[in-house]
N, C-alpha and C positions, 0 to 999 in steps of 0.2 A: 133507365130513365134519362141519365145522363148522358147516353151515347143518340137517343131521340132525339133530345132537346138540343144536341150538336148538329144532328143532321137539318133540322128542321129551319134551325137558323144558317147552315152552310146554302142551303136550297135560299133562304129568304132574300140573301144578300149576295148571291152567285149573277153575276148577267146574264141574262137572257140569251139563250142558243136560237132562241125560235125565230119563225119568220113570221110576217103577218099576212092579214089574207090578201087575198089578190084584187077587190074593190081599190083598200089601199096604194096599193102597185099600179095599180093603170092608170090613177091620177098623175101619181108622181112621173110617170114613167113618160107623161106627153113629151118632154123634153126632147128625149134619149130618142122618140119616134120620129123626130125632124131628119135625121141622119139616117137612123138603123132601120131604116123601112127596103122593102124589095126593088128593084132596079135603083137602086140612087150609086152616084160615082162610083159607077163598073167594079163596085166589088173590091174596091177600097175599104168599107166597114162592113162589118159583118152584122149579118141579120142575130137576132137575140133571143126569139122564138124559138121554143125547144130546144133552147141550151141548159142542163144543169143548174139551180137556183146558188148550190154550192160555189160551181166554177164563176157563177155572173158576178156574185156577192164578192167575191175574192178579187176578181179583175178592177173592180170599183174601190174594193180597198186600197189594190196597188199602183192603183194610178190616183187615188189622194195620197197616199202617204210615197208619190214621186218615188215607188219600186218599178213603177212599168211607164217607158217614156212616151210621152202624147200630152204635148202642153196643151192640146185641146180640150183634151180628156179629164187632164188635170183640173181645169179652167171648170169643165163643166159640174166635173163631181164636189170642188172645192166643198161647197156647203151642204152636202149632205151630209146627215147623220147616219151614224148607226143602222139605225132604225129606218131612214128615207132609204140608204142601200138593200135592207131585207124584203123591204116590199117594194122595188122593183125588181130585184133578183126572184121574188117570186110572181109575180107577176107577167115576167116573160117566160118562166119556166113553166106558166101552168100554160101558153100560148102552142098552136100546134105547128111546127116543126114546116115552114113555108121551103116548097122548092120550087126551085128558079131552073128553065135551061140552062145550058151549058155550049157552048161549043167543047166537044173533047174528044180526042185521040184516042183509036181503038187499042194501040200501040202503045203509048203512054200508058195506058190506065193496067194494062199488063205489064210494064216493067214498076208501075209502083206499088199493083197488089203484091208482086215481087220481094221489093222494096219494104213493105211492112210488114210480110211476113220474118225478113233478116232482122228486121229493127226491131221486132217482138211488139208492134202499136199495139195489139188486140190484148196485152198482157195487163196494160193500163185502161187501155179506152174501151176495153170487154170485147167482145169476137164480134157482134154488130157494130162496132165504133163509134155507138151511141152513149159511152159518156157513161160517168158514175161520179156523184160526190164532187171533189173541187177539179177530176179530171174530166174536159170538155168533149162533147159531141162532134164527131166529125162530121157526119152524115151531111152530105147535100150541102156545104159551104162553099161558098165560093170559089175554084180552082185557083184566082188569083190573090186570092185573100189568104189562102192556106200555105200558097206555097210564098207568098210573103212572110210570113209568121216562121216556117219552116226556115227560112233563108234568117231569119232574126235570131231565132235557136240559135242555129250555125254560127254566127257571126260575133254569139256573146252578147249579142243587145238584149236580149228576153231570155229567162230564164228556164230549162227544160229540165227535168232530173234526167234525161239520157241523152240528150242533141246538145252539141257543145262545137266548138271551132275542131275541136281533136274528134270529132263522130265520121268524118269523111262524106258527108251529105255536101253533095254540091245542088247548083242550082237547076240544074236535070233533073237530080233527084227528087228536090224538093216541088219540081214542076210535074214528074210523074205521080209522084205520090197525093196531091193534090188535085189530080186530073181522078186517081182512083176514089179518094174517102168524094169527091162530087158527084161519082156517078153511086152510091151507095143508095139505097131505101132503107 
């Protein structure tokens, strides 16, 4: 009786894990669609469609609480809640996965399938490198977007649990590797 009545009030007073539905999310989310829409500044920001609700939710935390640098970014999420973050994290997660051409290198995209197979990507990002949980979607992102991001890894600006300045990715690398997860389906 007493181990109920423990749980029932751990549950009462626990915060909320859930997201909300997605009506909610598409309101909030007009914002974020000024920028993160398809063709806008060449693949500077990345589209947000069919990325993970986990990984979206996360990047919006840590660019409010000034973990991932983009004063823009910062600027923008300032007043979000909680809550205004899960429902546009789901929101673009329930959205379907837009691809965009590429200009890409046949060449490239073989030294950086290469390339993630040495780096074990598919170990995290699953064998489609479509993404699980707060680890994000490569599929069909932008080549210049990714191999920025990759290049940030390396450099210590952005955080990676295996790409670090000591990982040996140069800017080849991260251009090959970036040429391959764009041409993915």
């Amino acid at each position: 009786m007493i181990k109920t009545y423990l749980l029932v009030l751990t549950f009462t007073f626990m915060p909320s894990i859930g997201y909300a539905d997605v009506k909610a999310g598409e309101e909030k989310a007009q914002l974020c669609l000024f920028c993160h829409k398809p063709n806008f500044s060449a693949g500077a920001i990345p589209l947000l469609a069919g990325q993970t609700r986990e990984y979206l939710y996360k990047q919006m935390k840590d660019f409010k609480e000034k973990k991932r640098p983009s004063s823009f970014m910062q600027m923008n999420v300032a007043n979000l809640t909680d809550q205004d973050m899960r429902d546009i994290a789901d929101y673009f997660s329930s959205r379907e996965l837009i691809r965009e051409s590429f200009r890409l290198d046949a060449e490239k995209i073989a030294r950086g399938k290469s390339k993630a197979e040495v780096l074990e990507c598919a170990s995290c990002h699953m064998e489609d490198f479509s993404g699980k949980m707060e680890v994000p979607n490569l599929v069909a992102i932008d080549p210049s977007y990714i191999a920025s991001q990759i290049e940030a890894f390396s450099a210590g600006q952005r955080s990676h649990p295996f790409i670090s300045s000591s990982s040996g990715i140069s800017d080849i690398d991260a251009e090959d590797l970036a040429q391959y997860f764009a041409q993915l389906e």
